[in-house]
N, C-alpha and C positions, 0 to 999 in steps of 0.2 A: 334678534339679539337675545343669548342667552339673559335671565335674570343677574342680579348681582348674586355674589354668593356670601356668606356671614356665618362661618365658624365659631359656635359659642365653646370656650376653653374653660373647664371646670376640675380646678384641681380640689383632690377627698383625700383625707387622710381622717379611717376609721370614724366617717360620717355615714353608712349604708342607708340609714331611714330618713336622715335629712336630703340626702342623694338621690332616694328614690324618691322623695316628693319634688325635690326641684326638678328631676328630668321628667317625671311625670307632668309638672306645671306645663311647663315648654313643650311639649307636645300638645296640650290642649289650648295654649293659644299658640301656635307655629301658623308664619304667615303663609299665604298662598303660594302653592309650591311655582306657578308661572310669575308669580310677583318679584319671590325671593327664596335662594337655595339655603335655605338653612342647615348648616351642621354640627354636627356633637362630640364634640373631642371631652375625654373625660382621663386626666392622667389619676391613677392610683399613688399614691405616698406610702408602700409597703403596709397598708394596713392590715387588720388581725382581724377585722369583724365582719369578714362577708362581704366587703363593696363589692371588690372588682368580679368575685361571682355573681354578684347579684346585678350589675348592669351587662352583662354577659347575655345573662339568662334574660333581663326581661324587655332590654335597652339592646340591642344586637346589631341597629343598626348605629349605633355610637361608635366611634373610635375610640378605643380601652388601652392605654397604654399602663403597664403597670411596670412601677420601681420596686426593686426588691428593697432600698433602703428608703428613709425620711427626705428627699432634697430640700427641704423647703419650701415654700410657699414660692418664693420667687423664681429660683434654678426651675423648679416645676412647671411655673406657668411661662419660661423662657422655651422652655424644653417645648409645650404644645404648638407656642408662637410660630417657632423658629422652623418645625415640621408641617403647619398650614401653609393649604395651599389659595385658601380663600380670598376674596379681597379685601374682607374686614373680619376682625376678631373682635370676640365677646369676652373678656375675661368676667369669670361669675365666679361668685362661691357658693359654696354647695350647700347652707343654711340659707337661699333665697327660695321664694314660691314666685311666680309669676302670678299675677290678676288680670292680664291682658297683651295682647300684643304688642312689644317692646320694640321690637326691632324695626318695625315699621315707619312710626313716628324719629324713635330715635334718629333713622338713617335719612329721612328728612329734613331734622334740622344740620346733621353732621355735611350733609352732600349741596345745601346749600346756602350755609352760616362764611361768610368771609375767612379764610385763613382758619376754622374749626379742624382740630385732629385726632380732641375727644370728646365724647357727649356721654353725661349720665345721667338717671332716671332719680327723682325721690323716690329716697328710702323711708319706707316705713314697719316698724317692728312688729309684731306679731301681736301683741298688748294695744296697739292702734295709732303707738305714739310716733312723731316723725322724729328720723334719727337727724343731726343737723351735718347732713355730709358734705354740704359745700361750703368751704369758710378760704379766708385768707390763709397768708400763709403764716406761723407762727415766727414770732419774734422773742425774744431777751425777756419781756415784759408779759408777754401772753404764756410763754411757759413757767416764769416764777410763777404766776398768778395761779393756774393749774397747783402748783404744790401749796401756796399757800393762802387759797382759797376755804375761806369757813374756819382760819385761825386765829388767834389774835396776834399773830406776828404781820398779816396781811395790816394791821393798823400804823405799824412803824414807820410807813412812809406817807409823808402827811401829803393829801390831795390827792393820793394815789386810788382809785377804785378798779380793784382787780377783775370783780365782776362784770364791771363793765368794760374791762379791755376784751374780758373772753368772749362777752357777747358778741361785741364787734365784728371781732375775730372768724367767731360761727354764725357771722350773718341774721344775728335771731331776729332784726326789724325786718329782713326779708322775706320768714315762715311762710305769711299767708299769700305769698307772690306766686301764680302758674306761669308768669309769662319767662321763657327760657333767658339765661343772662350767662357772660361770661365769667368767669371764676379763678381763682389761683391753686385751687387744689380740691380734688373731688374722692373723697375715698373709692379705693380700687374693687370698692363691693361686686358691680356693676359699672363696666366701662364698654361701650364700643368706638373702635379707634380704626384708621386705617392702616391694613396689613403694612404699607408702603411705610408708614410714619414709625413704625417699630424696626422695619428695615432700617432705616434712615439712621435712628438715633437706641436702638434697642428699646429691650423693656426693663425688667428691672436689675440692678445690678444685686453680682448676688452674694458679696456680702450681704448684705440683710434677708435674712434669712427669714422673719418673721416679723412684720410690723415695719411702717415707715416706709417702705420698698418704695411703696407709691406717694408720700408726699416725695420724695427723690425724684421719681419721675415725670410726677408735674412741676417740680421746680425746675428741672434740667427742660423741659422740652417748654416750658414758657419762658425763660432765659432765651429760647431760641424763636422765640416769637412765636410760636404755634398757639393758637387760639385753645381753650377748654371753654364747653361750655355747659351747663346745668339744666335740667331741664324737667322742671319739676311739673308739667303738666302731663309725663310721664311717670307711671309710678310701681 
């Protein structure tokens, strides 16, 4: 039996040196080719500063698809989905490094988590700090608190502590957890999903053009019962 195959979808727009350290990353941990077919879909967003020459030249065996115009973030990474032929897609952004073999573990828990349709890795930032990318999903109360969080207007409702609805929210009593858990929404930083589950229900819809795209799409496809799950023993 052939390996499974895993398309990572990495859309740039005027990112060239962040772009070439993240494909550079993923080539240096890329799993065993009788393990797993890994591949490189890299759409361009009509950039101005040398990407799509620059993965041409040094990345040759990546798929380069270049737009003459912006699509956004979303129509873009719709556009790579939709032309893969893999069995699972990596949606990545082009400011990540790898530190280790992702795909491997990740496809693990995804291939054998009950009803799982996406798995994502902790993130963490360049500074060493963890970004908190798994959280609920945001409510009424959780997005006031974001605006009027560190104001004195956050005092006007009495018993109300905004900080702590946001915590909640981003899970921050779960930080020092590795053990994998299911979730309501995982930023789109890094996702592996199955090709079949974007068939099903698409990816993002594109109105949103920048931002949100993805709490949208983990709301709509956990509405529909599909499992997300986290997995920060991953990272």
């Amino acid at each position: 039996m052939s390996p499974p195959s895993v398309d990572v979808l990495i859309v740039s727009y005027d990112t060239r040196d962040l772009l070439r350290d993240c494909l550079a990353s993923i080539e240096r941990f890329r799993p065993p080719p009788d393990r797993l077919d890994l591949r490189i879909s890299v759409l361009d967003n009509g950039s101005s500063d040398g990407s799509p020459e620059m993965v041409a030249a040094e990345f040759p065996h990546a798929r380069l698809v270049e737009s003459p115009e912006n699509l956004g973030f979303g129509r873009a990474n719709n556009e790579l989905a939709a032309t893969s032929t893999a069995d699972y897609v990596l949606p990545l952004n082009s400011d990540t490094i790898w530190t280790q073999d992702i795909v491997t573990p990740l496809l693990e828990v995804l291939t054998t988590w009950p009803g799982a349709g996406v798995v994502a890795p902790r993130l963490v930032g360049a500074d060493g700090v963890l970004q908190l990318s798994s959280q609920d999903l945001p409510g009424p109360l959780s997005e006031l608190a974001l605006v009027l969080r560190g104001t004195k207007l956050s005092r006007l409702v009495p018993g109300w502590d905004p900080d702590g609805d946001l915590a909640r929210m981003q899970q921050t009593h779960l930080v020092d957890s590795r053990a994998p858990r299911e979730t309501d929404f995982v930023w789109a930083t890094c996702w592996l999903l199955k090709r079949s589950l974007v068939q099903a229900h698409g990816l993002f819809r594109p109105e949103f053009h920048m931002y949100d795209e993805d709490l949208d799409f983990c709301r709509r496809i956990g509405a529909a019962g599909v499992r997300l799950v986290y997995c920060p023993h991953v990272e």
